[in-house]
C-alpha positions in Angstrom: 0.0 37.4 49.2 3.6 36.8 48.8 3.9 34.7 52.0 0.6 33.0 51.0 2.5 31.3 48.0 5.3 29.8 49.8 2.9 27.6 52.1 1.7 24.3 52.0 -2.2 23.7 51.3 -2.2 21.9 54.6 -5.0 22.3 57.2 -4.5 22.8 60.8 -0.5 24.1 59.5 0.7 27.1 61.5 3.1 29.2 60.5 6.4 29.4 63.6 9.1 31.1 61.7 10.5 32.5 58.1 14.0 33.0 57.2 14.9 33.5 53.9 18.3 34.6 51.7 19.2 35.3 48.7 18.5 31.2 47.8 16.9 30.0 49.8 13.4 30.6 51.8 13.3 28.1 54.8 9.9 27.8 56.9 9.6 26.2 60.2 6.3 25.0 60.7 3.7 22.9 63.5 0.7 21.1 62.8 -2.4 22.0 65.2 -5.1 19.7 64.6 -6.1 18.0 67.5 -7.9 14.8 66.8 -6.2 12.8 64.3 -7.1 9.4 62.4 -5.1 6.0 63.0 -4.1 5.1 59.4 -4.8 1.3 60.6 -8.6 1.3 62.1 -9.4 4.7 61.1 -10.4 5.5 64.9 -9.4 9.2 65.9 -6.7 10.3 68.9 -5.8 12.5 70.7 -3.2 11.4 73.5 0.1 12.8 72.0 3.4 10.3 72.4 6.3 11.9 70.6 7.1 15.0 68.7 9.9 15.1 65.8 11.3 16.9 62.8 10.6 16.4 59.5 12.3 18.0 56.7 10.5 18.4 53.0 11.6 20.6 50.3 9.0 22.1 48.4 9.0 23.5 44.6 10.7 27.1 44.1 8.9 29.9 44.2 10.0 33.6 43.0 13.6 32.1 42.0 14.4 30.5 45.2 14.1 27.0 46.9 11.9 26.5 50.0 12.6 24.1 52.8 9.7 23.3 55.3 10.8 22.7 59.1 7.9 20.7 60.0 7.2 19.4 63.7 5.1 17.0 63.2 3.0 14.4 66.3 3.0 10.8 67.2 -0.1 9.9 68.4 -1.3 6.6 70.6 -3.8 4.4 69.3 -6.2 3.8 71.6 -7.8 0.8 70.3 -6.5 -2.2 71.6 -7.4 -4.4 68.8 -5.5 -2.3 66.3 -2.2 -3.4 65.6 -0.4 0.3 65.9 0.0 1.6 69.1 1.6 4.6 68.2 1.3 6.5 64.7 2.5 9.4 63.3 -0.1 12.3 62.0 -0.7 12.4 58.2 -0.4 16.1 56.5 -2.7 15.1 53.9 -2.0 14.3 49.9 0.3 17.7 49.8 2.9 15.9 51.9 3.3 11.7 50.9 4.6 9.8 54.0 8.3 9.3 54.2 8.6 11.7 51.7 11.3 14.3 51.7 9.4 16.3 49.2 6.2 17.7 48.3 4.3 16.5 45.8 4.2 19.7 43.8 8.0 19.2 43.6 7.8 15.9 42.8 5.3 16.4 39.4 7.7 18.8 38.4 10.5 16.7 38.4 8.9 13.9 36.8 7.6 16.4 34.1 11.5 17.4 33.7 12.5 13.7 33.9 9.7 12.4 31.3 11.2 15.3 28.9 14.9 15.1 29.1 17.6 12.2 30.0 18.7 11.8 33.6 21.8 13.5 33.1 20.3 16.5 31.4 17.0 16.4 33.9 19.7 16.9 36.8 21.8 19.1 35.9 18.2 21.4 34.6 17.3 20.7 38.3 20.2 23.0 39.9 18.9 25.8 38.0 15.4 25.7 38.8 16.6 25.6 42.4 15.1 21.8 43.1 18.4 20.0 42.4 18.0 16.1 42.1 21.1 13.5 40.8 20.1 11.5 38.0 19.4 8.0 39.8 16.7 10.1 41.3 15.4 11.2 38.4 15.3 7.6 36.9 13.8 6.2 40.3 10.7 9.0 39.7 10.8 8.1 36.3 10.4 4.2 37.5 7.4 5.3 39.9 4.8 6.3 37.7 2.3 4.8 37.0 1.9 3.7 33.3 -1.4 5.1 31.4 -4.3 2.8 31.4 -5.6 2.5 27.9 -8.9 1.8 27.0 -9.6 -1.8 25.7 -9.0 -2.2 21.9 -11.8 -2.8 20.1 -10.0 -2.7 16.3 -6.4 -4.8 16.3 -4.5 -6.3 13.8 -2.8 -9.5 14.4 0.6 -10.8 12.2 3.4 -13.2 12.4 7.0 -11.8 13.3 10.4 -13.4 13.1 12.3 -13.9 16.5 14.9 -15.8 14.5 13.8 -16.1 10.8 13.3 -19.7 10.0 13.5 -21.4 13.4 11.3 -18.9 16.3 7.9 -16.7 15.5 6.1 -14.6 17.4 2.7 -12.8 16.8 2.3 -9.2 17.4 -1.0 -7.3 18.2 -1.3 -4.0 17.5 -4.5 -1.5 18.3 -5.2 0.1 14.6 -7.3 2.8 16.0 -4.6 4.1 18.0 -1.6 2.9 16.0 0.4 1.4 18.8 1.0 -2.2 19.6 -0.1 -3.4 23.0 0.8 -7.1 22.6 3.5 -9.4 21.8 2.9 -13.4 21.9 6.0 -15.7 22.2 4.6 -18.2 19.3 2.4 -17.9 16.4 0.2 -21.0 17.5 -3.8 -20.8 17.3 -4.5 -21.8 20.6 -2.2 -18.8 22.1 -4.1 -16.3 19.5 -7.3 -18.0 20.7 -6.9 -17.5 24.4 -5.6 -13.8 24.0 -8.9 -13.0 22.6 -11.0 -14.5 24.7 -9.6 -12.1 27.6 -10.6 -9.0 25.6 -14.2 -9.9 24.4 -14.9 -6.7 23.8 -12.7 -7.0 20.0 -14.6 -6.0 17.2 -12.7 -6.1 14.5 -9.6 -8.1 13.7 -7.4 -7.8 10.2 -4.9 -10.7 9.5 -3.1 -11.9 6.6 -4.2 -15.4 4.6 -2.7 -17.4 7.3 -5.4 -20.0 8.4 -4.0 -20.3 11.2 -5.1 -16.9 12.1 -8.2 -17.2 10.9 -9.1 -20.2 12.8 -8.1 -18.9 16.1 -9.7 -15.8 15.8 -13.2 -18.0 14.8 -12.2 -19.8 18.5 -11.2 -16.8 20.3 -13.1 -13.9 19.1 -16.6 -15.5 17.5 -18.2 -12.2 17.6 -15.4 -10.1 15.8 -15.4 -9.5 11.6 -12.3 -10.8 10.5 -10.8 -8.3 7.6 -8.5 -9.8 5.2 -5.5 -7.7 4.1 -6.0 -6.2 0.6 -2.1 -6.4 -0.1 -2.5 -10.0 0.3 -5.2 -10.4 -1.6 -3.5 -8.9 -5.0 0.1 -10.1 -3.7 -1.5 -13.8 -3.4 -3.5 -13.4 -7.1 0.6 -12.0 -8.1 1.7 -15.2 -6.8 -0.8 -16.8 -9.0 -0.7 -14.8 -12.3 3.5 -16.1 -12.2 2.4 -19.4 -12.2 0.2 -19.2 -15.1 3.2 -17.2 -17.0 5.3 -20.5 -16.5 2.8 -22.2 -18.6 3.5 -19.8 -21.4 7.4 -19.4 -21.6 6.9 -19.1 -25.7 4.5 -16.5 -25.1 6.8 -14.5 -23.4 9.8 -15.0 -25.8 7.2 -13.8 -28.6 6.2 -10.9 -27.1 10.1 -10.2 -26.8 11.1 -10.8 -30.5 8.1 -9.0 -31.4 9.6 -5.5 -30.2 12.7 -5.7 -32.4 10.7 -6.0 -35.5 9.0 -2.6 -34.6 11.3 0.3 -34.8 9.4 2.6 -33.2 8.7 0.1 -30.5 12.4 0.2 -30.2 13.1 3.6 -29.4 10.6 3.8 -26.6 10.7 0.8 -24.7 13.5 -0.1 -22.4 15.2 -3.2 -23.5 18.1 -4.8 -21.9 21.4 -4.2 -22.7 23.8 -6.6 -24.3 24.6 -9.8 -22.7 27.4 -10.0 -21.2 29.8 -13.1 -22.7 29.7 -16.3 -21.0 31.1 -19.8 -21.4 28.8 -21.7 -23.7 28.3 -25.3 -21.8 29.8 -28.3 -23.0 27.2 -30.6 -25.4 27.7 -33.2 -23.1 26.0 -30.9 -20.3 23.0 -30.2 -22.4 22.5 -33.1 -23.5 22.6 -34.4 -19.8 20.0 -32.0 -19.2 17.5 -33.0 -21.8 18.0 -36.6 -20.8 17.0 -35.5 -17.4 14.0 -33.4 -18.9 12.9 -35.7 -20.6 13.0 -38.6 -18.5 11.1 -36.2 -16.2 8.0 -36.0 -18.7 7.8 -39.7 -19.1 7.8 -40.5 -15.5 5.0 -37.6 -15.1 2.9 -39.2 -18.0 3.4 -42.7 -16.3 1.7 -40.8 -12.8 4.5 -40.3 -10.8 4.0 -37.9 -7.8 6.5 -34.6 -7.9 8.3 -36.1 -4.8 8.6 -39.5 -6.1 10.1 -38.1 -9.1 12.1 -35.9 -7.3 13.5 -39.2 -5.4 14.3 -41.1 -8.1 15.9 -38.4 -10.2 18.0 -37.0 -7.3 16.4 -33.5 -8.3 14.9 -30.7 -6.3 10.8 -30.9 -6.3 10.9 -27.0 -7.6 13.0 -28.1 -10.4 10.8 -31.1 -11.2 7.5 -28.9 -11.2 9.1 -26.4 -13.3 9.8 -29.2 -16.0 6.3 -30.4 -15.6 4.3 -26.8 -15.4 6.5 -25.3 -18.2 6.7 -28.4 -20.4 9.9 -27.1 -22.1 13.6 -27.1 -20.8 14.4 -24.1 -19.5 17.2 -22.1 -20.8 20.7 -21.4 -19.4 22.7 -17.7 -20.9 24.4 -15.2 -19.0 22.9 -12.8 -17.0 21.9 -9.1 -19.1 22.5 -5.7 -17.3 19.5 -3.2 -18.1 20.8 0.2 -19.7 18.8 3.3 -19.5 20.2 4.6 -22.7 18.5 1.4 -24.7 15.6 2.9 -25.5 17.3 6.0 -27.3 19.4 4.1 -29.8 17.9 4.6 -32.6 17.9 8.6 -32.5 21.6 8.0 -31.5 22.2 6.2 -34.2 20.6 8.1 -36.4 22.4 11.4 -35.5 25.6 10.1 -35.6 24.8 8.8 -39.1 24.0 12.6 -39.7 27.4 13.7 -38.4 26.6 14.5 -34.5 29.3 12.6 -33.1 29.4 14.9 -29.7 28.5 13.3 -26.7 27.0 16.4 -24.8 24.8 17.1 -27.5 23.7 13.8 -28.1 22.6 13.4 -24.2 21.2 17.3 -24.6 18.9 16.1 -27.1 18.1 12.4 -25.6 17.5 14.6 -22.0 14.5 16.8 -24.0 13.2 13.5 -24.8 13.0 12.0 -21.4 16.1 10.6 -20.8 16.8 11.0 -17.0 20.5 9.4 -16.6 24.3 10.9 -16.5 26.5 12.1 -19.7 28.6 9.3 -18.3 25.9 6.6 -19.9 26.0 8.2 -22.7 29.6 8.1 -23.2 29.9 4.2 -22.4 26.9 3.7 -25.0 29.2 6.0 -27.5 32.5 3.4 -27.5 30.0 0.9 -30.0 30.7 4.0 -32.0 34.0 4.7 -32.6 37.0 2.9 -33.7 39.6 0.5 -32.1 41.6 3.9 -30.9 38.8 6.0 -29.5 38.7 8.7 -32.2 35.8 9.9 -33.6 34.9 8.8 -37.1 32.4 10.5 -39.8 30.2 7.6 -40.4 31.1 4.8 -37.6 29.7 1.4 -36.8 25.6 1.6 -35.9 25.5 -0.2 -32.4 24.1 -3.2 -32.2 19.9 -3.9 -30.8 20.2 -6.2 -28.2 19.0 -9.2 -28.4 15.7 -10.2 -27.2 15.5 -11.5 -24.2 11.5 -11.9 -23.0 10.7 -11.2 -19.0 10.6 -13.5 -16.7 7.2 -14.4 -15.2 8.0 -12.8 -11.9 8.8 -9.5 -14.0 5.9 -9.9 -16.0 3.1 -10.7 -13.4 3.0 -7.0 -12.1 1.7 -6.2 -15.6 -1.2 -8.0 -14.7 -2.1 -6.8 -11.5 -1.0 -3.3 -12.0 -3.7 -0.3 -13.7 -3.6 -0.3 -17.3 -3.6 3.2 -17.2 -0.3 3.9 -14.8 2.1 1.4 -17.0 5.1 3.0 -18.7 4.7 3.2 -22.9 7.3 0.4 -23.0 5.3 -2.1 -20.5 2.0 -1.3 -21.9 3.3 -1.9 -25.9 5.2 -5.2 -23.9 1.7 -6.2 -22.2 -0.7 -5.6 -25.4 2.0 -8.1 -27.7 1.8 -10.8 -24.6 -1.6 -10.6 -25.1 -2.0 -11.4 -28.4 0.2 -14.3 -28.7 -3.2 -16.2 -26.4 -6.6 -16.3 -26.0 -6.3 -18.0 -22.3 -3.9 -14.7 -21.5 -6.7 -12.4 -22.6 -9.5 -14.7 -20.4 -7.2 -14.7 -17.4 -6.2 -11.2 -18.1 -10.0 -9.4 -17.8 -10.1 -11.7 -14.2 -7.4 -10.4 -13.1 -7.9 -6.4 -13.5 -11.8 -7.2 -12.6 -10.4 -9.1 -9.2 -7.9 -5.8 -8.3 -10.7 -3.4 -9.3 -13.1 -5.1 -7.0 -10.8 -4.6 -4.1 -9.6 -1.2 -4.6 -13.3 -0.3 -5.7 -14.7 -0.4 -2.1 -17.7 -2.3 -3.5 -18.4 -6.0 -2.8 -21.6 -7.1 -5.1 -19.4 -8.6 -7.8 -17.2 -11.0 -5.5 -20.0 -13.7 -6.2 -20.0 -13.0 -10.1 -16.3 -12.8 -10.1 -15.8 -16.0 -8.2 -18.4 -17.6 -11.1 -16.4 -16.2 -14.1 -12.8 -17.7 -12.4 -14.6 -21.3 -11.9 -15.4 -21.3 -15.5 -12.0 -19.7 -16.3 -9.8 -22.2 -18.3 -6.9 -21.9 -15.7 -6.7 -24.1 -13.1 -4.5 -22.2 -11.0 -7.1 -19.1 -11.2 -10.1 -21.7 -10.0 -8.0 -23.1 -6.9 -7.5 -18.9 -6.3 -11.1 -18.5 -6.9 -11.8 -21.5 -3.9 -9.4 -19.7 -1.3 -11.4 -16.6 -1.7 -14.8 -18.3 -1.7 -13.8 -20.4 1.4 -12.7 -16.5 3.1 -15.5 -14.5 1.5 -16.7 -12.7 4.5 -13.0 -11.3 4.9 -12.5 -10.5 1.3 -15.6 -8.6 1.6 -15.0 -6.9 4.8 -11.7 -6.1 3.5 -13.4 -4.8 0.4 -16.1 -2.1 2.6 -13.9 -1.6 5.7 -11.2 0.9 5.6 -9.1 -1.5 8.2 -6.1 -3.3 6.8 -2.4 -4.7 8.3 -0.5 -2.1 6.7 0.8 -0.5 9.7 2.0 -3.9 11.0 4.5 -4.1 9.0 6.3 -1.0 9.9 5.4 -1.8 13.6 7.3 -5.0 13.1 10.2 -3.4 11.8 10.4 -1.6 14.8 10.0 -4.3 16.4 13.1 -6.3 14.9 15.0 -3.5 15.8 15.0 -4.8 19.3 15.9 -8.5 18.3 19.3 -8.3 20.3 17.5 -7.6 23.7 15.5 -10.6 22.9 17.7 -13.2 24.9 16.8 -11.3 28.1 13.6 -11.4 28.2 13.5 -15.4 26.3 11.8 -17.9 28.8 9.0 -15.3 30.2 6.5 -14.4 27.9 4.5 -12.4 30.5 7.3 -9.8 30.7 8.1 -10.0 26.5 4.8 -8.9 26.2 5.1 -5.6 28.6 8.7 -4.4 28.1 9.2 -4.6 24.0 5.9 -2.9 23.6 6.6 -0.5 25.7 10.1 -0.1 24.3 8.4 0.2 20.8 5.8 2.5 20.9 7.9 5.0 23.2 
């Protein structure tokens, strides 16, 4: 039984000799079948030419390496239309030709290899008595063969930056499996297009709003449902809700001046900290900029275009639009630094009207009613208290309320896409004053929480009645929202019912962009860009 293990499963294998040591068990063998195959016409032989040595070294066994003395045949070829006249004998798929190991060994060293680095893999080797140097290691890591996958049938498609603002690429990645398995060099329709037509057997397909996208997977992919991502979706109607909030500036301001009227309103909302001081601008500069303002407006309500006015003022066509869309000059102050102590200034100052003048047991007290930030805020916040000197005083100036300063629409739009429910006190108070300074807020408001409901809700018979109510809303940036979804309606719904979305593209991309510096070697052949990021990413 013993001996049994050391030998090769060859047939037609006879055992000549053993000698073994302490290390090492070496085997002298002969092979003993008589007819043999030509590897060339498959014909059998039997008229012997040569006879030679071959060495292999087999995988250890009870703690010590075997070596295999093989004598192995050269046979003729007696078919004279074959192009071998001579051959040697084949010792079956236990023994590779040319090889100077067994397969056995070799599995095991690629197993070791696959799990460790080349240095470590050989220097594990000497110990389990099959030692190998590294470059061999890395050549058996080279040889085999990569796993064939099955052909995605779910795969998310998205744009990716090679260089951000001048190169893009598009990256594919399997969603069922969660790996990517493609990388395009451009993010052109056509390329998408032709991809897809190689794989017809794509099912489903999520992308972003790009219509680029969407049109080459209508070319490419005719039979696949095309899922639109739902973080696009509410990040688009975002985009749109900040526009609207441009159009009511005053709105925003009187939500804002609102809070310091309420007291209460005070103490619980987070308000922004003093301002710090800045230069007031000359009246020449402001006057220069209502001139421009206003020559704006007239050229807009003679029907000049946004670029031609943008021309003929020398101003940037974002600046002109805001003129037109807000209708008011924008204001110019210094920049205000948010404090997390804000919204505990009035039970400061009340306490330290009372006499409680010590810091730690003012922020002991604000701490038990939420406060979450260092003594160290506290003790800034306490110098609006105290004298010139820094000593403490028995009844010391109050500090200040900041001024009011409203949010800005980008701050602001996440109140309407957000749940009502999940706001903090402060933004919900903040939200419920924006709302009552218009009726058009209120309108566009309902639209908006029905819209995020719908595509969280996983349930797609209101799109239609939604798209009706934003047609006939009084905003016209809500209707042109209300078109793109009606002109992508099958995606918005799939996206709606299917579970499938692009959300783990984007930390495959970042992956991705890890790699950007290898990029140059592989620019100029998209075939191999393709095979040797992906693989580099998903290993």
């Amino acid at each position: 039984m013993v001996l049994k293990s050391f030998l090769l499963e060859v047939p037609g294998l006879q055992m000549l000799k053993i000698e073994a040591d302490p290390n090492q068990v070496t085997l002298t063998l002969r092979s003993t079948t008589a007819r043999i195959k030509c590897p060339s016409c498959c014909r059998s032989a039997r008229r012997i030419h040569s006879r030679y040595w071959r060495r292999v070294v087999d995988a250890p066994c009870l703690g010590r390496s075997v070596v295999n003395h093989i004598e192995v045949r050269r046979f003729r070829c007696d078919n004279r239309a074959c192009q071998r006249q001579t051959f040697a004998e084949r010792l079956g798929p236990a023994i590779e030709p040319y090889a100077r190991r067994t397969s056995r060994q070799r599995l095991q060293l690629e197993a070791v290899s696959v799990a460790l680095s080349a240095q470590a893999a050989a220097r594990l080797s000497v110990d389990l008595r099959m030692a190998a140097s590294a470059s061999t290691m890395l050549r058996l890591v080279r040889r085999i063969p990569l796993p064939v996958a099955e052909p995605p049938t779910c795969i998310g498609v998205d744009d990716w930056a090679m260089r951000r603002g001048h190169r893009y690429g598009t990256l594919i990645v399997d969603l069922q499996r969660r790996r990517p398995i493609e990388v395009l060099p451009d993010r052109e329709a056509s390329t998408l297009a032709l991809w897809l037509t190689e794989h017809p057997q794509v099912k489903i397909v999520t992308r972003d709003r790009s219509k680029v996208y969407a049109e080459a997977i209508t070319i490419g992919a005719p039979q696949a449902t095309q899922v639109a991502d739902r973080w696009h979706l509410i990040c688009n109607l975002g985009d749109v809700v900040e526009k609207v909030l441009r159009r009511h500036s005053r709105a925003l301001q009187a939500a804002a001046n609102s809070q310091t009227d309420d007291p209460e309103s005070v103490s619980q909302l987070p308000a922004p900290a003093p301002a710090s001081p800045v230069t007031s601008p000359a009246p020449g500069q402001v006057d220069e900029r209502r001139r421009r303002f206003d020559e704006v407006i007239d050229l807009h309500a003679q029907g000049w275009s946004v670029a031609r006015i943008s021309r003929h003022m020398n101003l940037h066509r974002a600046t002109v639009s805001r003129y037109i869309v807000t209708c008011e000059l924008p204001r110019r102050g210094g920049t205000s630094a948010t404090s997390t102590v804000t919204p505990y200034i009035a039970h400061i100052r009340q306490r330290w009207t009372e006499g409680c003048q010590n810091g730690r047991q003012l922020w002991r007290e604000i701490t038990d009613r939420g406060f979450a930030g260092s003594y160290e805020s506290i003790r800034r916040a306490l110098r609006h208290f105290r004298q010139g000197d820094g000593r403490r005083v028995r009844h010391g100036p109050a500090l200040a309320l900041p001024a009011a300063r409203p949010r800005s629409p980008r701050q602001a739009k996440w109140l309407f896409t957000s749940d009502p429910n999940g706001l903090p006190v402060g933004s919900k108070a903040y939200l419920e004053r924006l709302l009552q300074q218009s009726d058009e807020l209120v309108v566009f408001y309902e639209l908006c929480q029905r819209f995020v409901g719908l595509i969280t809700g996983g349930d797609s018979t209101g799109l239609a009645t939604w798209i009706g109510a934003a047609y006939a809303a009084p905003n016209i940036e809500l209707r042109r929202f209300a078109n793109g979804i009606e002109s992508d309606r099958a995606a918005v719904e799939a996206a709606i019912v299917l579970p499938w979305s692009n959300g783990q593209l984007e930390g495959q991309i970042n992956r991705l962009c890890e790699f950007r510096k290898l990029w140059p070697a592989f620019s100029g052949n998209s075939g191999r860009i393709g095979k040797v990021v992906v693989v580099d990413v998903a290993g």
